[in-house]
Phi, psi and omega in degrees: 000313180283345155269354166286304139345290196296320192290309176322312165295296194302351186309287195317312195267330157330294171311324202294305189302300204299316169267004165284295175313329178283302203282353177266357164266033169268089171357178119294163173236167174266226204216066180284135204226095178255162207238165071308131182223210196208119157289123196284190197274127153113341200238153174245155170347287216269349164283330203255334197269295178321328204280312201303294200286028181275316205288126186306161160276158200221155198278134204058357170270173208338180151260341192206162132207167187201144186239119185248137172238134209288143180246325182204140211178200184223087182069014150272135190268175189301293250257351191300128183213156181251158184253143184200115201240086161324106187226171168288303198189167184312295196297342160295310185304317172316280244259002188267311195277007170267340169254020200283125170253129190290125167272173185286337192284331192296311183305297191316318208278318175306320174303340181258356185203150199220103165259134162288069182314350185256037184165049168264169196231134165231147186233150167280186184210125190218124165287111211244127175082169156243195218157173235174052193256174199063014185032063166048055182051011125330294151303130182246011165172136225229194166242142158236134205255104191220143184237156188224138198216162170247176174273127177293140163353129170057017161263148171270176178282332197307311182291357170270320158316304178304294185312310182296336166323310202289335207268002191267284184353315196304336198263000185311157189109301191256030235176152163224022194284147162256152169251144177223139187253110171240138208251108181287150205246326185213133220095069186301144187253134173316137154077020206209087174329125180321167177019050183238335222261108157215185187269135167237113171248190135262107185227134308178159164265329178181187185294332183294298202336278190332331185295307200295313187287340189286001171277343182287322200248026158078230136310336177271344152060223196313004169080107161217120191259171204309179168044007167220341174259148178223167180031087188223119172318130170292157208293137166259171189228183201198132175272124155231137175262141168274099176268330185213097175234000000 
């Protein structure tokens, strides 16, 4: 009887021990804040990415930006660019943006470029693996591979980590690109069950690395593996420029 018991606990108790095990390799994570935004008429990239990198860094503010522009996509128009913006957590961006002071480039950059700011996405964020992208901000523009996806039923994001850990690992070594998994927290997508909707990105040391690596990995181009990820988009790929590193 007391070994029936007993097996009966350790049974009971696998799954429990098993998902635990999983969330303590989930990283912490930061805070990414994407924008759409509009390259005002007349002006280029490379007009808003000089004004950008005008603006000083200022004590509590961001940790990163970056303005990314489509290489391949679906219905982006020329003028289109994303604003992707780095913080620590939610409670950095708040107290950044309460405190935010308009400069003369901050002023400038608004005349070249127009964000939808009522319909900004904030994602948690997590790095998987290592990787070496911007060659540690050396690069000031790199490439990026990003697939947009849902969670299957009843999956967490922790096992969504997990999986993609194991299924990245295959490439160490050969490569310096990161993979990063983001989940959205705020900013709703139609049709798209809470806390399901994330990103798989890919980011590039510069562009061949990134090439090199989306040649590794085949058909499955940012890696996704059965059974915890569904609907998940083919890859775009994105010039990201460093306004902030």
């Amino acid at each position: 009887m007391y070994k029936t018991i007993y097996l009966a606990m350790i049974l009971t108790t696998i799954p429990l021990v098993s998902k635990y095990s999983i969330a303590q390799d989930l990283p912490n994570s930061s805070l990414i804040v994407n924008t759409q935004c509009k390259i005002s008429h007349g002006h280029t990239i490379e007009d808003v990415m000089a004004v950008a990198r005008a603006i000083p860094r200022t004590e509590g503010g961001p940790n990163r930006i970056f303005y990314r522009t489509p290489i391949s996509g679906s219905n982006f128009s020329d003028d289109w660019v994303l604003r992707t913006i780095y913080w620590d957590d939610l409670a950095h961006w708040a107290a950044a943006s309460r405190g935010r002071q308009q400069s003369g480039p901050r002023s400038h950059l608004d005349e070249l470029i127009t964000c939808d700011n009522a319909n900004r996405k904030f994602f948690d964020n997590y790095n998987i693996g290592a990787g070496n992208p911007y060659d540690g901000g050396s690069n000031q523009v790199s490439g990026v591979a990003a697939r947009f996806c849902t969670l299957k039923s009843g999956v967490t994001i922790e096992e969504a980590y997990q999986a993609l850990s194991n299924n990245n690992a295959q490439y160490d070594g050969e490569h310096e690109t990161m993979m990063q998994l983001s989940q959205l927290r705020y900013g709703s997508t139609p049709d798209v069950e809470m806390g399901t909707r994330i990103t798989i990105r890919l980011v590039g040391k510069d562009l061949v690395d990134l090439a090199e690596r989306l040649v590794l990995s085949g058909s499955g181009r940012v890696g996704t593996p059965d059974g915890v990820i569904d609907n998940c988009s083919d890859s775009n790929l994105f010039m990201s420029h460093v306004a902030l590193w």
